[in-house]
C-alpha positions in Angstrom: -12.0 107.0 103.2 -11.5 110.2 101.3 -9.8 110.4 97.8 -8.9 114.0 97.1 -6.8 113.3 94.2 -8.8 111.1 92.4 -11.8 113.0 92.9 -10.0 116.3 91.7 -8.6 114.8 88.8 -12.2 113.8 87.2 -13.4 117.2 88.4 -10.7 118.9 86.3 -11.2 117.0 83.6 -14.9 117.5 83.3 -14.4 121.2 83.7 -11.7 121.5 80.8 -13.9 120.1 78.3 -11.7 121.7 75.2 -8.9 120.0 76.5 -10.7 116.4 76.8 -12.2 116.8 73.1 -9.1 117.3 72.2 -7.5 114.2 74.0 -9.9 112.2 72.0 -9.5 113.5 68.8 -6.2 113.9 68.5 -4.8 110.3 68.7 -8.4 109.5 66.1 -6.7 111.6 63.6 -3.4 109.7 64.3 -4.7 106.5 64.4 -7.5 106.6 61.6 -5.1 107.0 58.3 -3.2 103.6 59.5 -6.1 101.6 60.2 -8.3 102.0 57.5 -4.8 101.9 55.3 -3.0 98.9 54.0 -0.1 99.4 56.3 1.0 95.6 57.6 -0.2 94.5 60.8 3.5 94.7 62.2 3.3 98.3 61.5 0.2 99.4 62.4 0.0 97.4 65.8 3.6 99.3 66.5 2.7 102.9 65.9 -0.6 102.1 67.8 1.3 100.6 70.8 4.0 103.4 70.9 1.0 106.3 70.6 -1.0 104.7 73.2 2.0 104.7 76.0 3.7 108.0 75.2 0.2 109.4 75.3 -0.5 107.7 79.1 3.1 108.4 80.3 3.4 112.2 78.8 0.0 113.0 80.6 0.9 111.1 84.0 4.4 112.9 84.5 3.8 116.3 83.5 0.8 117.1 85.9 2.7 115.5 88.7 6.0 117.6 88.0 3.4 120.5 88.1 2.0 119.7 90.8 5.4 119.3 92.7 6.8 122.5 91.6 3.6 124.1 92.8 3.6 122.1 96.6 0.4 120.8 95.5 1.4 117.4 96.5 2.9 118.5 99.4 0.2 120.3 100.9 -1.8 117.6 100.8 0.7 115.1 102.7 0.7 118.0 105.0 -2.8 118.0 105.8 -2.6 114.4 106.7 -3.1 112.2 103.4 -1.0 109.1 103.0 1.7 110.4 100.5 1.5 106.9 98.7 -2.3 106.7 98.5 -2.3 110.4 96.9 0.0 108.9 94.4 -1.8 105.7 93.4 -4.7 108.1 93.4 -3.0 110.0 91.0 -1.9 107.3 88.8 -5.1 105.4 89.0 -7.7 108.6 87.8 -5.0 109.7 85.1 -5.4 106.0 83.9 -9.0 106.0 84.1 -8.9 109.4 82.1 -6.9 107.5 79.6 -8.7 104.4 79.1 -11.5 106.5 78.5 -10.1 109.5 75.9 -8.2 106.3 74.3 -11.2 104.2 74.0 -12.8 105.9 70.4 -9.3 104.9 69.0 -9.2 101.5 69.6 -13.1 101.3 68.9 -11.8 102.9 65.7 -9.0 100.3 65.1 -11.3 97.0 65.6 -14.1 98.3 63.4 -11.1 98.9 60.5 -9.2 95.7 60.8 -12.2 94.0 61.7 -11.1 92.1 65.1 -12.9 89.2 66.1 -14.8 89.4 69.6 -12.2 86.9 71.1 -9.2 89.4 69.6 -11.4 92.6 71.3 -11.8 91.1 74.3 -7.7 91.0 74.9 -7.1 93.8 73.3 -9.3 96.0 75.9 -7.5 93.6 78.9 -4.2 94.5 77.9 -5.1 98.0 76.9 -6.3 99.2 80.4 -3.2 97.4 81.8 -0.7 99.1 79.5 -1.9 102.5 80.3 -1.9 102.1 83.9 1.7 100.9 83.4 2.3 104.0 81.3 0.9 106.3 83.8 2.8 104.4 86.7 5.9 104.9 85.0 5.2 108.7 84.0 4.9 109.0 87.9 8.5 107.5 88.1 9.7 109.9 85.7 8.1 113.1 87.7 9.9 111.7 90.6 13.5 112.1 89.5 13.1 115.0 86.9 13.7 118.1 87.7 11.8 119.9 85.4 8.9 119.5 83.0 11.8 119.4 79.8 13.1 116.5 82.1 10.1 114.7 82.8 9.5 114.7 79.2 13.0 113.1 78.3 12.7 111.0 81.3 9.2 109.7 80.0 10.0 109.2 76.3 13.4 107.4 77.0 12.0 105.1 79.6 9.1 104.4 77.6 10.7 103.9 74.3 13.3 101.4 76.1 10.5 99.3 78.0 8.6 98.9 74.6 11.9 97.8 73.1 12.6 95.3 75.7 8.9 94.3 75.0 9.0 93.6 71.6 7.2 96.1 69.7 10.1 97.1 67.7 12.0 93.9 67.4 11.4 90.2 67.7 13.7 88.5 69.8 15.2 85.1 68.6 13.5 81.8 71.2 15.9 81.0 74.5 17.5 84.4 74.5 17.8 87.0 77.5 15.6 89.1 75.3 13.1 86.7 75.2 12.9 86.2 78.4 13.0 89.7 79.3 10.1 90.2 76.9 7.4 88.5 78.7 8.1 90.6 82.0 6.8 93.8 80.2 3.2 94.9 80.9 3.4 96.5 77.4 4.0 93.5 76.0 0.3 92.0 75.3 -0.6 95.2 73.9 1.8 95.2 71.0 0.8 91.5 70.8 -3.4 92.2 71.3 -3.1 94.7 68.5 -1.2 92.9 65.9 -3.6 90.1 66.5 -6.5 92.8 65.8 -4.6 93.7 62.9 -4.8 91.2 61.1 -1.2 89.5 62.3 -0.3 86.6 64.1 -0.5 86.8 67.8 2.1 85.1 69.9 0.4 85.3 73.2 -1.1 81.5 74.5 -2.9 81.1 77.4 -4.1 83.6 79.8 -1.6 82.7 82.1 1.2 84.3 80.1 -0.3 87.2 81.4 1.0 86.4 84.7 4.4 87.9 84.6 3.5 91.1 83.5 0.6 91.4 85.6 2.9 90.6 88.5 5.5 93.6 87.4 2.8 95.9 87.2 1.4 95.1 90.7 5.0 94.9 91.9 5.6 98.7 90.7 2.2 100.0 92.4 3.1 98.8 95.8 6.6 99.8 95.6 4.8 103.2 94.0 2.6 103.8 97.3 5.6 102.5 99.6 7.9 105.4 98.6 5.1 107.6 97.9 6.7 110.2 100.4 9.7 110.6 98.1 7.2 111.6 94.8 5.5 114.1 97.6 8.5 116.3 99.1 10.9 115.0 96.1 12.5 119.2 95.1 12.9 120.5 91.6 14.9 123.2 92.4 
């Protein structure tokens, strides 16, 4: 079994090394003057959790909406490749990219606040699942948009409204809809992971609150690599 995308995608990204120093410091420089500050862990943990998707959903749909416009996609489903394994591929290795140019930044955050190992451990479970959320859902705004301005509205819109329905910008009162809704959102126990490394109370329980939101995520990459023809031929004209 060959993976072309995913193999391209770390080639890429070890041949534009400016680019990938840059994708690491840039979110340091964001994310240092709040951690070592004496913003509140509500705060903090919200700017961290919004920087953290927009960055993994910005660099998912862009690329892809590139790509598109160029018939790279295409040209591979042509030669043969599954349309929704090139996808997945794509989603997976921009994730993996992520997890890794994100990874001084939260390193950063636990040394500042001072996370306990238990608090660390969660935080770097729910991390790699929010970015692979963020990318997946960058890859649903690539599909529709039909340009890179679009992709970029698409992205920030979605991605702002699942984080809302998620929590990190409100908390909803116990028994409501929004509660409810709240615990189906993968970005969800990232909020909570980091306002528990912050210093704040966390509201996540046992592990198997995890459940629902690991079940959405799953549910959006097989319905991603299902109707991975559409993201493949999808035109921008």
């Amino acid at each position: 079994m060959t993976l072309p995308i995913w193999k391209s995608e770390w080639i890429v990204a070890r041949r534009r090394k400016r680019l990938l120093v840059l994708n690491v410091v840039i979110p340091l420089t964001l994310v240092a003057p709040i951690a070592f500050s004496a913003a509140p862990s509500a705060h903090a943990a919200a700017v961290f959790t919004v920087l953290f998707v927009l960055f993994g959903t910005f660099g998912s749909s862009i690329p892809l909406i590139r790509d598109g416009e160029s018939g790279l996609l295409a040209r591979y489903a042509l030669a043969g490749a599954h349309p929704g394994g090139l996808i997945l591929q794509r989603v997976l290795a921009s994730a993996a990219l992520d997890i890794l140019e994100l990874t001084p930044s939260i390193a950063l955050i636990v040394v500042a606040r001072g996370a306990s190992p238990a608090q660390v451990a969660m935080l770097l479970l729910t991390f790699g699942a929010a970015l692979l959320t963020a990318n997946l859902l960058g890859a649903w705004a690539a599909a529709v948009a039909r340009s890179v301005a679009e992709g970029a509205l698409f992205s920030v819109v979605s991605a702002l409204l699942l984080l809302h329905i998620g929590g990190t910008f409100r908390s909803p009162t116990p028994g409501t809809w929004g509660a409810a809704a709240e615990g189906w959102v993968p970005f969800h126990p990232l909020h909570d992971a980091l306002l528990a490394a912050t210093g704040g109370p966390s509201t996540i329980g046992p592990a198997s609150e995890l459940l629902l939101p690991g079940l959405m995520l799953l549910g959006g990459l097989l319905v991603t690599g299902g109707l991975g023809r559409y993201f493949t031929v999808h035109s921008r004209a």
